[in-house]
C-alpha positions as CSV (number, residue, x, y, z in Angstrom):
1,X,0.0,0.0,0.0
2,X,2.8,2.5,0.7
3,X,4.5,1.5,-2.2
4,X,1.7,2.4,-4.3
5,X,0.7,5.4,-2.5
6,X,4.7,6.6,-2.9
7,X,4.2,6.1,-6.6
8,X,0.8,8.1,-6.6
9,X,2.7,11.0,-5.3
10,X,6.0,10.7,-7.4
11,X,3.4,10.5,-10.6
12,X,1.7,13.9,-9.2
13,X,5.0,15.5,-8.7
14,X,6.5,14.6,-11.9
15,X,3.0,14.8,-13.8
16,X,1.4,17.9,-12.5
17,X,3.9,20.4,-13.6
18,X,4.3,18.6,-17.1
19,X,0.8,18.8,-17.4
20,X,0.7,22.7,-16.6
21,X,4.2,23.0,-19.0
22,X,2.2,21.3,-21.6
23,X,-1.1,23.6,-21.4
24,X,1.1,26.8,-21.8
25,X,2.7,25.6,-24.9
26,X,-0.9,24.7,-26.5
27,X,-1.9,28.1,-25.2
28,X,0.2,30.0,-27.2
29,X,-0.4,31.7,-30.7
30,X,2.4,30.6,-32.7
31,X,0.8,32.4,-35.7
32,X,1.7,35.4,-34.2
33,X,-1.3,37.5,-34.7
34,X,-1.2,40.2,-32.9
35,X,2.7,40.7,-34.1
36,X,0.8,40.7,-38.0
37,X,-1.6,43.1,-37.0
38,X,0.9,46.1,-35.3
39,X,2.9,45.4,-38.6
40,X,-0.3,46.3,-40.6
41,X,-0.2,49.6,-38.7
42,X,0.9,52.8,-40.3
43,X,4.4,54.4,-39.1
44,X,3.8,58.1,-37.1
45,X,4.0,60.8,-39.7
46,X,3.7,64.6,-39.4
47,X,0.3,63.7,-40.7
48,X,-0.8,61.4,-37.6
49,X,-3.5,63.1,-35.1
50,X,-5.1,60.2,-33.7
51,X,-4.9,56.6,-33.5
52,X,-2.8,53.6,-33.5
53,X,0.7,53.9,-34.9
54,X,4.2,52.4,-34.7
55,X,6.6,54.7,-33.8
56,X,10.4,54.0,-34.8
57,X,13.0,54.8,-31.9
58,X,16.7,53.3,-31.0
59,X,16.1,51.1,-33.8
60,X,13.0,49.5,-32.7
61,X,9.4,50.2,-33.3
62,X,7.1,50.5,-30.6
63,X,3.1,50.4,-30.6
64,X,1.7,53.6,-29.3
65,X,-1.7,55.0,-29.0
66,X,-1.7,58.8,-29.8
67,X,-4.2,61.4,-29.3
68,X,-4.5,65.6,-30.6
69,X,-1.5,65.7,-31.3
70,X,-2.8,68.4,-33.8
71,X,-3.5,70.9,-30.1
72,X,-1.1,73.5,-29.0
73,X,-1.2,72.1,-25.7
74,X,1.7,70.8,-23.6
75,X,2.9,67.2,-23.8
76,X,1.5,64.2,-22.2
77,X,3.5,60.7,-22.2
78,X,1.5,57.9,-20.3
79,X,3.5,54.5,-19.4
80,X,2.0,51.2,-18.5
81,X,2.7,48.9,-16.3
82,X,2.5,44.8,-15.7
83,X,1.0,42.8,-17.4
84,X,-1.0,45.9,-19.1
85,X,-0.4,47.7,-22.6
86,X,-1.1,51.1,-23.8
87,X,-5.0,50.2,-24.0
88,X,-5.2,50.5,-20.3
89,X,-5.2,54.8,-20.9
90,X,-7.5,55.5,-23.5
91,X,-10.1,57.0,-21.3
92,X,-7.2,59.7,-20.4
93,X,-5.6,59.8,-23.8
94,X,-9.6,60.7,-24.7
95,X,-9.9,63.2,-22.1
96,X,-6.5,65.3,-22.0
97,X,-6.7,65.2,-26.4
98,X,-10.3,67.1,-25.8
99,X,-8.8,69.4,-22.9
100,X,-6.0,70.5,-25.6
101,X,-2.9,68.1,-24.6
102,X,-0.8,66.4,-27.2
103,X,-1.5,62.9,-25.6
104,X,0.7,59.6,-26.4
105,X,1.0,55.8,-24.8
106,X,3.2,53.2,-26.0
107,X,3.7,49.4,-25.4
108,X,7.1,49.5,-23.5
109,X,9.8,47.0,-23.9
110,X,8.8,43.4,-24.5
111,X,5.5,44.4,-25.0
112,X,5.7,46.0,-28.2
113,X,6.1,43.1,-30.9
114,X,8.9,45.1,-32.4
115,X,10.7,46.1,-30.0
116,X,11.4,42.5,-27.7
117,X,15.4,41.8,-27.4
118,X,15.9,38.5,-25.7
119,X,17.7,38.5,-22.3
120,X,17.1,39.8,-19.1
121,X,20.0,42.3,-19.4
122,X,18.3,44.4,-21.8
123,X,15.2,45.5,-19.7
124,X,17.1,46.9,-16.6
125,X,15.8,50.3,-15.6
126,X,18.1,52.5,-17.6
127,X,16.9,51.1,-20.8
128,X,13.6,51.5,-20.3
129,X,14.7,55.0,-19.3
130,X,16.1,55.5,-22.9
131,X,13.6,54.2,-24.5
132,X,11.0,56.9,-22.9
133,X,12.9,59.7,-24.2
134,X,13.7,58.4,-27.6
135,X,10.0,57.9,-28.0
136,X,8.9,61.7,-26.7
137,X,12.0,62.7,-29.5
138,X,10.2,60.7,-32.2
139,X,6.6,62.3,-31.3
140,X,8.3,65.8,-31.1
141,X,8.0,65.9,-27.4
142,X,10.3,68.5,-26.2
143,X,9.3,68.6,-23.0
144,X,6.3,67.0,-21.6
145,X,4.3,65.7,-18.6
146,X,5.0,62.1,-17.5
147,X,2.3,59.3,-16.5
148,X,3.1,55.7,-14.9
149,X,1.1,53.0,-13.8
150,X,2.6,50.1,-11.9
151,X,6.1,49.1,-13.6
152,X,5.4,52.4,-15.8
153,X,5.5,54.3,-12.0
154,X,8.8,52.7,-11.5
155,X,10.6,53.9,-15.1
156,X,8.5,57.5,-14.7
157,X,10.4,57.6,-10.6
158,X,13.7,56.9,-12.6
159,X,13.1,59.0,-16.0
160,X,12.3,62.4,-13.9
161,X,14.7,63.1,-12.0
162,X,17.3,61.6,-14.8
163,X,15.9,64.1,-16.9
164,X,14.5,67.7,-15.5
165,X,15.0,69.8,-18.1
166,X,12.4,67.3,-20.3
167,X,9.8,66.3,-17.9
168,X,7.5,68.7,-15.9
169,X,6.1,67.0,-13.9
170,X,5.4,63.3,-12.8
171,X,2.6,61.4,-11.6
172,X,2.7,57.7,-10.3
173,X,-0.3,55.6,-10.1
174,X,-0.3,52.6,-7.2
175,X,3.2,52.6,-6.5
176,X,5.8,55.0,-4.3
177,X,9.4,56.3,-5.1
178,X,11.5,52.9,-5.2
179,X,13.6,54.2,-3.0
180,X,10.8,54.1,-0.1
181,X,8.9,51.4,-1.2
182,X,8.6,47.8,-3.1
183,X,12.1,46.7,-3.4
184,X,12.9,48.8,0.2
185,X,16.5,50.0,-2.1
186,X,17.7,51.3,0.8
187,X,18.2,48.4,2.5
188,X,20.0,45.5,1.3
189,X,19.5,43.0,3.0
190,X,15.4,43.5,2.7
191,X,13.6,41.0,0.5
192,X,12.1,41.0,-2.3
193,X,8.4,40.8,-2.1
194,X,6.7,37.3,-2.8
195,X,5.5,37.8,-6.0
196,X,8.6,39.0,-7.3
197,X,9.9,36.3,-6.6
198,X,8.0,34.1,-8.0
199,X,8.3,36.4,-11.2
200,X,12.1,36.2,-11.2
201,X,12.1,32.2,-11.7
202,X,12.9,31.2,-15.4
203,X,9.9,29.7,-16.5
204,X,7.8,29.3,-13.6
205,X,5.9,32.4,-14.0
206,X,5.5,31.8,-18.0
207,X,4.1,28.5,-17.4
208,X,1.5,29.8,-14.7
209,X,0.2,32.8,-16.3
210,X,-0.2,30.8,-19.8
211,X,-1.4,27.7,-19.4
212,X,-5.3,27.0,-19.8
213,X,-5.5,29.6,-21.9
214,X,-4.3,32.2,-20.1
215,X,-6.5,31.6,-17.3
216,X,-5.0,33.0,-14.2
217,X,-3.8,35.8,-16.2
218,X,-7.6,36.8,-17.0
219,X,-8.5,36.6,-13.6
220,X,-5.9,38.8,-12.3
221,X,-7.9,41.5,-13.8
222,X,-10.7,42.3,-12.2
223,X,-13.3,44.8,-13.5
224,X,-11.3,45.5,-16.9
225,X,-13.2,45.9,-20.0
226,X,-13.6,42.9,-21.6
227,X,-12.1,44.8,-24.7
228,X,-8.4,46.0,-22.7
229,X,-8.8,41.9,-21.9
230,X,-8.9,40.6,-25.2
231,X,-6.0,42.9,-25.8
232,X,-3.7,42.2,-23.1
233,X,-4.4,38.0,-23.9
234,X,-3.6,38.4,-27.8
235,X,-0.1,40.3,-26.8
236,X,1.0,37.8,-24.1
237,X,-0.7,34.6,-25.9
238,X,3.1,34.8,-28.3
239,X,6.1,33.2,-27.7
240,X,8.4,35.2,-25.9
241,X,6.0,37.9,-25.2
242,X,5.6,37.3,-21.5
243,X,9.1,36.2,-21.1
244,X,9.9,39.4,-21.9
245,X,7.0,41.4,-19.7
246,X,9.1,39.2,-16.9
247,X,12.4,40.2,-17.7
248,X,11.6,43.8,-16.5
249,X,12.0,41.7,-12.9
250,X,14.3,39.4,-13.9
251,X,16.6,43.0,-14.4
252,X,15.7,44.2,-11.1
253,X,18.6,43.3,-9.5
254,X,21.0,44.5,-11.9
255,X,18.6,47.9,-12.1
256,X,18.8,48.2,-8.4
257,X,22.9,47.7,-8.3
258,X,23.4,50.6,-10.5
259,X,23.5,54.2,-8.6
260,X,22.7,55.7,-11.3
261,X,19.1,54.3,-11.7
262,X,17.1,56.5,-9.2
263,X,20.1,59.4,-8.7
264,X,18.7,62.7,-8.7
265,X,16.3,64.5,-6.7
266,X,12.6,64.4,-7.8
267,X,12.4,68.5,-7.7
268,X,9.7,68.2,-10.3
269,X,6.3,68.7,-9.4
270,X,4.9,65.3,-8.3
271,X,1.2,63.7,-7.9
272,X,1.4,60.0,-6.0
273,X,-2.6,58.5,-6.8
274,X,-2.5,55.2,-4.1
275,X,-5.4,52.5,-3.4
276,X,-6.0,51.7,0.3
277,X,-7.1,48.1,-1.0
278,X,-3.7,47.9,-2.1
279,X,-0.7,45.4,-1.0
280,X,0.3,47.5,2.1
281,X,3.6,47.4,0.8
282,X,2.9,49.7,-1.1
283,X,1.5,52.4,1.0
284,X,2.6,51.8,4.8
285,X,2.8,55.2,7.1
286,X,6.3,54.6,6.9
287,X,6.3,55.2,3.3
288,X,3.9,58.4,3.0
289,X,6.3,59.7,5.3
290,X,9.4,59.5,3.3
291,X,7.8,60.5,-0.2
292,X,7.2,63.8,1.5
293,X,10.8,63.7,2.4
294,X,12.2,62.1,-1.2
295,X,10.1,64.5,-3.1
296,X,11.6,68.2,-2.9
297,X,9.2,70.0,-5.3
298,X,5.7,70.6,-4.6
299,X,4.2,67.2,-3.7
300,X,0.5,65.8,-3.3
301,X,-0.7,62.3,-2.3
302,X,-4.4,60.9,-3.0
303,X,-5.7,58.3,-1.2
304,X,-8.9,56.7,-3.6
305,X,-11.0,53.8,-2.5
306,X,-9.4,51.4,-4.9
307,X,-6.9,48.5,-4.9
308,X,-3.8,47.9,-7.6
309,X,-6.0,48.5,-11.0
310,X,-7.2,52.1,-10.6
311,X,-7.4,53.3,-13.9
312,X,-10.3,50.8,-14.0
313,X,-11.7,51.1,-10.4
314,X,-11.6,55.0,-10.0
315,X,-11.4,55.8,-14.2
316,X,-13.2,59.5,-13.5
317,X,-11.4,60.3,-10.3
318,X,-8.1,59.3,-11.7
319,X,-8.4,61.3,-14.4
320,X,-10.3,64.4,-13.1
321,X,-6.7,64.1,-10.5
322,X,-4.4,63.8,-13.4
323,X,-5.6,66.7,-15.3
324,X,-5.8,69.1,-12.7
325,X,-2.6,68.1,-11.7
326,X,-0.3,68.8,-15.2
327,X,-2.4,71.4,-15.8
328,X,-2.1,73.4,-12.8
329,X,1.9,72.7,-13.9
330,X,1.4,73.7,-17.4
331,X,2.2,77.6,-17.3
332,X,0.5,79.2,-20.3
């Protein structure tokens, strides 16, 4: 009887992740559709207003909703976070186009089909850094208002300060200055959280978010449109596609070695929009405290009724908040 029941447990062990390796490899679109269809899209041109458009920068081309960029308005550039793409701000892309702004999103690193190097390496911090201001060069972008959501919080915390004389102001959705909060910077010998991880295992991650379709992936979600879902499935249904989403922590080590990735002071004027249904690692007394000490330039926190996805929790109150905020900052 134990012999058998030792069997039945070596055969669940061995079987049970083979099983869940095998489901993510039927799961993904090896026709590569959604790849096909950003291809089909037209390049920005001095024409291009409104839409859907690949934009060509460091050699790459990335996807990238854009919107008035016929106004005379100041600047807006909106980054995403995991495991989102640029469809997650089209309500403020909408809304800051009609209030005059010159309004753009792109799919970062790894998720833009066309712009998704393989290796870790080449999604540390600095990258995605470079790859922000090559994109506001290519829309004409001089100097312009930065947005981040998530992972897009963490590249906007490091692309301000790194550049003053381009961004005016920042705003961070859901997550506080590295420095003061996830990864706890400060302190070496803190861990990680959890997740992160989990998300830093080669292959783990990949075979839990994709197999059964995507499953767990879909219900990470919540209360997204259906529409932002279908999205967000097609993009990380490819080979490689979420490999590359999970690179951005697979770097963090490397990203978090280098001085130079948050160096500077954030003297900008800064807007920090936080869920109390959050992870409270992300918004513990102890870190409202030091974002009023990190932050040197006139600073406001807002505490919504939310948890992580608050673009699609709070959509009116987020942006009614945003677009006070850049244009209170906007001078004429």
């Amino acid at each position: 009887m134990k012999r058998w029941m030792g069997r039945g447990v070596l055969a669940l062990v061995v079987g049970l992740p083979a099983m869940l390796f095998l489901g993510a490899q039927l799961s993904l679109d090896r026709g590569f559709e959604h790849a096909a269809r950003t291809q089909a899209l037209p390049l920005l041109s001095p024409e291009t207003v409104d839409g859907l458009v690949r934009v060509q920068a460091r050699n790459v081309e990335f996807r990238t909703r854009v919107a008035g960029l016929g106004n005379q308005g100041p600047a807006l550039l909106l980054l995403h976070g995991f495991p989102q793409t640029s469809i997650l701000w089209e309500p403020l892309l909408e809304a800051a186009a009609a209030a005059g702004f010159r309004v753009a999103a792109f799919d970062q690193r790894g998720y833009s089909p066309g712009a998704r190097p393989e290796g870790a390496e080449a999604y540390v911090i600095s990258e995605l850094r470079r790859d922000v201001i090559a994109v506001a060069d290519a829309l004409g972008f001089e100097r312009f208002h930065l947005v981040g959501h998530d992972w897009g919080s963490i590249v906007t915390w490091a692309t301000g300060p790194a550049h003053p004389d381009r961004v005016i102001s920042l705003t961070s959705l859901s997550i506080p200055h590295p420095r003061v909060g996830l990864m706890g910077s400060n302190d070496p010998s803190r861990s990680p959280p959890l997740y992160v991880r989990l998300f830093q295992v080669p292959g783990l991650a990949e075979t839990l978010f994709t197999t059964g379709r995507l499953g767990l992936l879909r219900r990470m979600y919540g209360s997204t449109p259906p529409l932002h879902i279908n999205e967000y499935v097609s993009v990380f249904s490819e080979p490689g596609a979420m490999t590359a989403a999970l690179n951005w922590y697979r770097a963090l080590p490397t990203s978090f070695a280098d001085p130079t990735t948050f160096e500077g002071a954030v003297s900008m004027p800064t807007l920090w929009i936080w869920g109390k249904q959050d992870m409270q690692i992300f918004h513990t007394p102890e870190i409202q405290a030091r974002m009023d000490e990190i932050t040197t330039g006139p600073y406001r926190s807002i505490e919504l009724d939310a948890a992580h996805w608050l673009m699609q929790e709070q959509t009116d109150a987020v942006v009614e908040a945003i677009l006070e905020h850049v244009a209170s900052h906007s001078g004429k």
